[in-house]
VOGU-3710 file (C-alpha; in Angstrom, 3 decimals, decimal comma):
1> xxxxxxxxxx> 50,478/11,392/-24,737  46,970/9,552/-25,377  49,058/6,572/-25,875  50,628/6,900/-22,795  47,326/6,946/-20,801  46,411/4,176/-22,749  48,925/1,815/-21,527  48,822/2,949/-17,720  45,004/2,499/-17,811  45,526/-1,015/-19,248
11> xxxxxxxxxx> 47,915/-1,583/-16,572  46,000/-0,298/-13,729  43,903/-2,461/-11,058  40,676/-2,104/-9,202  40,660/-3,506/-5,849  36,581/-4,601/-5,170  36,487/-3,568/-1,105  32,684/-5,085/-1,209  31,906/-5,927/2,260  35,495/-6,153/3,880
21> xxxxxxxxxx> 34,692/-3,726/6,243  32,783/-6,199/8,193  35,315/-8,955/8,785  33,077/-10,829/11,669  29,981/-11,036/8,521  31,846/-12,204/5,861  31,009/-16,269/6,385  26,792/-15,000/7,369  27,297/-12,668/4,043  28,766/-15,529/1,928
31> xxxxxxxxxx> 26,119/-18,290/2,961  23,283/-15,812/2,377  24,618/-15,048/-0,936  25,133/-18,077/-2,229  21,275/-18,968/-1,155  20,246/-16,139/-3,269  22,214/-17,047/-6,222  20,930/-20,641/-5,869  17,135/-19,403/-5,662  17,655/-16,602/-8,535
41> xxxxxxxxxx> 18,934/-19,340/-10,638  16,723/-22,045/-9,886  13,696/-19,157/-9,935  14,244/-17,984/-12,850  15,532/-20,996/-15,205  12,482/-22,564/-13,543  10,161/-19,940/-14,811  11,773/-20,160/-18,494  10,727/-23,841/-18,405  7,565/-23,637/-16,952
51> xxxxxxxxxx> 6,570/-21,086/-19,157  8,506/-23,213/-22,553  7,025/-26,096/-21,959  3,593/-24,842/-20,835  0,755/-24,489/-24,115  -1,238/-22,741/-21,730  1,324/-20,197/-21,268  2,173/-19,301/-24,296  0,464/-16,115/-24,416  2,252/-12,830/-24,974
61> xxxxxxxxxx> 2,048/-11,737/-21,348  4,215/-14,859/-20,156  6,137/-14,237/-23,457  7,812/-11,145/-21,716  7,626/-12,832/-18,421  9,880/-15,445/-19,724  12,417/-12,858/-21,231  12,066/-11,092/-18,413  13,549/-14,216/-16,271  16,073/-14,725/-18,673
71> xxxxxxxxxx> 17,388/-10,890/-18,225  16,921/-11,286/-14,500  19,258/-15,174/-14,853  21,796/-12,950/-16,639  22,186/-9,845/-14,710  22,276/-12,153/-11,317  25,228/-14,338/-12,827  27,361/-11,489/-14,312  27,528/-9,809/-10,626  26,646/-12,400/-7,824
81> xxxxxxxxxx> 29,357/-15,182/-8,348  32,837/-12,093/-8,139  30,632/-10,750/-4,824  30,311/-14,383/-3,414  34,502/-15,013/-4,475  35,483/-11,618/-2,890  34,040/-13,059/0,935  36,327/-15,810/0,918  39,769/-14,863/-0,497  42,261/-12,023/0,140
91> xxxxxxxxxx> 43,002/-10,820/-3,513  39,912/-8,651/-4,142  41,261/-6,962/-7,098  39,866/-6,884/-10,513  41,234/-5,869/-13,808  39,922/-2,885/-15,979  39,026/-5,071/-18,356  36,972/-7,792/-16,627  35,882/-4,357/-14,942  34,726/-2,495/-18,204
101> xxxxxxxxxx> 33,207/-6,220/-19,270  31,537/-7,149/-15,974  29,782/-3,289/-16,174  29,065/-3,779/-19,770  26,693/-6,778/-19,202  25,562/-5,446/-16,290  24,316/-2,604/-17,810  22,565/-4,182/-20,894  20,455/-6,229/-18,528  19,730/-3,027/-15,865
111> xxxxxxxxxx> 18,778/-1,625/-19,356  16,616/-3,920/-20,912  15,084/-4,753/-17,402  13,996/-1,142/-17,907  12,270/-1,161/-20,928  10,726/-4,877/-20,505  8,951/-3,399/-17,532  7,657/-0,499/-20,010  6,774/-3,120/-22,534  4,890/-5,625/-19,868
121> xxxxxxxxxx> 2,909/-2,380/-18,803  1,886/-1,528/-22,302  0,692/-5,394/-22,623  -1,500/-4,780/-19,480  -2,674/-1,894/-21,157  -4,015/-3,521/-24,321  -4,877/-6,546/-22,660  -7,754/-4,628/-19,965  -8,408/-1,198/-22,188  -8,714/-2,933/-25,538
131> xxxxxxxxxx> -9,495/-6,553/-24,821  -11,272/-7,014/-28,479  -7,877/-5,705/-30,341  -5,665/-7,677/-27,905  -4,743/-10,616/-30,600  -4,032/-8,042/-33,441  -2,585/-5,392/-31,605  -0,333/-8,120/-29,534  0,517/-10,434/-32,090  3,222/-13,125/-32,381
141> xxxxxxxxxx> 5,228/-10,829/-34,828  4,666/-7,912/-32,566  5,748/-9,177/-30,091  9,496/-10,378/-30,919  9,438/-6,741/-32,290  8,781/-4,919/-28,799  11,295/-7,588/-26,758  14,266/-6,915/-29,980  13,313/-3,414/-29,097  14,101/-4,116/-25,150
151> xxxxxxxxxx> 17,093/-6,011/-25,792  18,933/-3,284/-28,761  18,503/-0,763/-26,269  20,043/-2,000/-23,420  22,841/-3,229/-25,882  23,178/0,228/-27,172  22,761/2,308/-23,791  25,543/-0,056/-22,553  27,804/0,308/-25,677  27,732/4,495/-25,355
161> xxxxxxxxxx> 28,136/4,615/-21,624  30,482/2,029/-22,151  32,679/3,884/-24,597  32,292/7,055/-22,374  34,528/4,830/-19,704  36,928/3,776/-22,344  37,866/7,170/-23,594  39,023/7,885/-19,445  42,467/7,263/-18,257  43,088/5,631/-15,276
171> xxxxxxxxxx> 46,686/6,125/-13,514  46,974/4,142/-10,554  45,579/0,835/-8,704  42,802/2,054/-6,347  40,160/0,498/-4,243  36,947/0,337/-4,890  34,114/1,189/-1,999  31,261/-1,455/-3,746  31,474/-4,767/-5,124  30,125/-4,304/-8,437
181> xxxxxxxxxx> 31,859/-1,749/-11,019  29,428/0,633/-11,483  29,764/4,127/-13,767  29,899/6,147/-10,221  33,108/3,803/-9,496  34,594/4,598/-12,979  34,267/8,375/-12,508  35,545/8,512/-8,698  38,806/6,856/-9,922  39,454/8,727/-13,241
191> xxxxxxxxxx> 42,663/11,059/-13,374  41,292/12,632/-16,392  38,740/15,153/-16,993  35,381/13,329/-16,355  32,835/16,285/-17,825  31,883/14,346/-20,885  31,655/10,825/-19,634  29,194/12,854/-16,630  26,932/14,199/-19,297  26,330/11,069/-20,837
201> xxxxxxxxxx> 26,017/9,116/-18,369  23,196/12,120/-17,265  21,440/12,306/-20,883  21,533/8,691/-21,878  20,312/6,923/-17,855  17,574/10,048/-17,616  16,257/9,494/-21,036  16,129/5,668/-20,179  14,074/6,195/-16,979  11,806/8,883/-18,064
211> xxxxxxxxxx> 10,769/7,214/-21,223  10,053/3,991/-19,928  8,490/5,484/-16,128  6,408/7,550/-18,495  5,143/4,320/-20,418  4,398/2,497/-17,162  2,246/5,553/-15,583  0,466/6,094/-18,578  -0,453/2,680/-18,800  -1,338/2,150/-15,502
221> xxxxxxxxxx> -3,450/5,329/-15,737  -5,658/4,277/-18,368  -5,973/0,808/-16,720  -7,129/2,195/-13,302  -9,744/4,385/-15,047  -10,985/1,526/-17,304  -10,992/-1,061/-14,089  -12,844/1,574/-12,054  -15,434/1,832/-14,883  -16,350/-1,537/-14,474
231> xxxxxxxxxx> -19,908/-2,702/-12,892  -18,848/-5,976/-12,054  -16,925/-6,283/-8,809  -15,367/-10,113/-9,816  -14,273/-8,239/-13,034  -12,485/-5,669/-11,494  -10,884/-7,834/-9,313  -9,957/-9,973/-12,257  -8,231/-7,245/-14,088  -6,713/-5,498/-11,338
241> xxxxxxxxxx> -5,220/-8,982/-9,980  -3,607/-9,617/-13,169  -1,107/-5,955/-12,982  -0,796/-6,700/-9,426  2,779/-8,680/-9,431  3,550/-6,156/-12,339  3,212/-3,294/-10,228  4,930/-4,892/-7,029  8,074/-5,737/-9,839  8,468/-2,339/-10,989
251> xxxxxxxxxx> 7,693/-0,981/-7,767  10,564/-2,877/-6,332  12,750/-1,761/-9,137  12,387/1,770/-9,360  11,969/2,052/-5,967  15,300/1,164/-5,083  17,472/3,274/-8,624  15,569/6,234/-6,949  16,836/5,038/-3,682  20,215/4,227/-4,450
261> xxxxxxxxxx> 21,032/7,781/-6,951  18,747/9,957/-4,352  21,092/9,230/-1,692  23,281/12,340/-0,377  26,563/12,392/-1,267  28,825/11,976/2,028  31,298/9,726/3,576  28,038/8,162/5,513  26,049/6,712/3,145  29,161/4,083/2,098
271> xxxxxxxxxx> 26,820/0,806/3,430  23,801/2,193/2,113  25,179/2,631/-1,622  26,081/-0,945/-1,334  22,929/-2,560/-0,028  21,003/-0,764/-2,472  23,353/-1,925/-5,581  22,784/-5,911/-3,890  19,227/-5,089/-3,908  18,651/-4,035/-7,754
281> xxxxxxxxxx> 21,712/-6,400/-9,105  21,517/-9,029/-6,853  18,175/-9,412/-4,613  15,338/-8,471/-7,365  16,996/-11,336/-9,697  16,107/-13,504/-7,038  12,240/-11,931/-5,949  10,850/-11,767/-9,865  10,376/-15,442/-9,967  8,606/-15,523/-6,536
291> xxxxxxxxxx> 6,583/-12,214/-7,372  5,511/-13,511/-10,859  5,015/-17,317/-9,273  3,448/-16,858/-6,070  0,860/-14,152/-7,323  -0,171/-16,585/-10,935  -2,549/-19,056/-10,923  -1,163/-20,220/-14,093  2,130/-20,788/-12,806  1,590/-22,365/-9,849
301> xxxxxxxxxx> -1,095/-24,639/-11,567  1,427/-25,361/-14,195  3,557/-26,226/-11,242  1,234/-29,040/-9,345  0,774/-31,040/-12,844  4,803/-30,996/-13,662  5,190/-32,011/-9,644  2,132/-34,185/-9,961  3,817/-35,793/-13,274  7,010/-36,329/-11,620
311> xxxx> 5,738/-38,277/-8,390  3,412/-40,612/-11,033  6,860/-41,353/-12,482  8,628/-42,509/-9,690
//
């Protein structure tokens, strides 16, 4: 019997509706998708180099910022380039497999997203509260340890919920209301008895988001009260300026999971699911690099001299 499901799930199809059910914006939705894509990519393996090449920036704060752009590159090329190919051609459908694979990656990066945030905070943290520590307690070596940290758990988180989708059976081709595969989509279109895959998906996403939201209000805690301690007005400014596109990233983020898995579950709220899942797989991808670049003297700086460099050249 088990080997029976087995073979009809590995035979079944998922048909990716995305955004067919607005014909007359398919060619608007394509070009403005493709733009993104092209400014994610270009935002964020621009910010890797930068930040690479840069002396100046190789401090542990851009450290994470650079890893953080490299999570951001990956999650926007896993999902972006099936949702710009499923605007322009008929056959929308998708096996399991590439299914299972595309939410696989997906996940590690939503995951590791997560805790870099958590990690970036906790940099802040040392960086205003304990200045004099900051080179011992922030280290080279300590550093590689907190971003292996970020990256095994969002390889691990997406490994168990992973498995949770492989042990479901899946009878029959079905469409798909979204145009990512998402754990929701898995569960909707199960025939078998979804209870366990449910609980871990509840257990294992919660833990994820209350662990690392705690890390990020506790930091930011301490840092207010330490800023607001502060005599000098220039210094305050100074420190506060420096969590500012922090705050605005993980604003951003947070803002719309709670958005998108706070939403009421009816037949209305079809359009909304899938703007919000474009907005945390597809849109922040794109706004990090602008948040991070427009808001950092150091980056832009870094900027003029490699645009400086390159008009001397020619």
């Amino acid at each position: 019997m088990v080997s029976t499901d087995k073979n009809q799930s590995s035979e079944v199809v998922f048909i990716l509706l995305g955004f067919s059910d607005y014909p007359d914006l398919q060619v608007p939705l394509f070009l403005l998708f493709v733009i993104i894509y092209a400014v994610s990519v270009v935002g964020n393996g621009g910010m890797i180099v930068i930040i690479h090449i840069s002396p100046k920036l190789h401090t542990p704060m851009y450290f994470f910022l650079k890893n953080l752009s490299f999570v951001d590159f990956c999650c926007s090329t896993v999902v972006t380039p099936k949702l710009i190919e499923n605007l322009v051609v008929e056959d929308r459908t998708i096996s399991i497999k590439c299914c299972i694979t595309q939410f696989f990656f997906a996940t590690t990066c939503v995951m590791t997203e997560m805790v870099m945030l958590a990690v970036m905070a906790y940099d802040r943290l040392v960086a205003i509260c304990y200045p004099l520590l900051y080179s011992v307690a922030m280290s080279p070596k300590v550093c590689s340890v907190l971003v292996t940290v970020a990256y095994s758990w969002g390889i691990i988180i997406a490994v168990i919920l992973t498995y949770s989708i492989l042990i479901l059976s899946f009878c029959e081709t079905k469409p798909i209301d979204n145009f990512v595969c998402e754990y929701l989509v898995f569960l909707l279109v199960s025939c078998s008895d979804k209870h366990f895959s449910e609980t871990i998906l509840f257990i294992f996403v919660s833990l994820s988001a209350i662990c690392t939201l705690t890390i990020i209000l506790s930091s930011y805690l301490f840092i207010f009260g330490t800023i607001l301690k502060m005599h000098s007005a220039s210094g305050r400014h100074k420190a506060f300026s420096t969590c500012t596109s922090h705050l605005t990233a993980v604003t951003i983020f947070y803002g719309t999971i709670l958005f998108l898995y706070c939403i009421p579950n009816s037949k209305n709220t079809g359009l909304l699911v899938k703007i919000g899942s474009a907005f945390y797989t597809v849109m922040i991808p794109m706004l990090n690099p602008l948040i991070y670049s427009l808001r950092n003297k150091d980056v832009k700086e870094t900027f003029r001299k490699l645009m400086d460099l390159k008009t001397i050249s020619q």
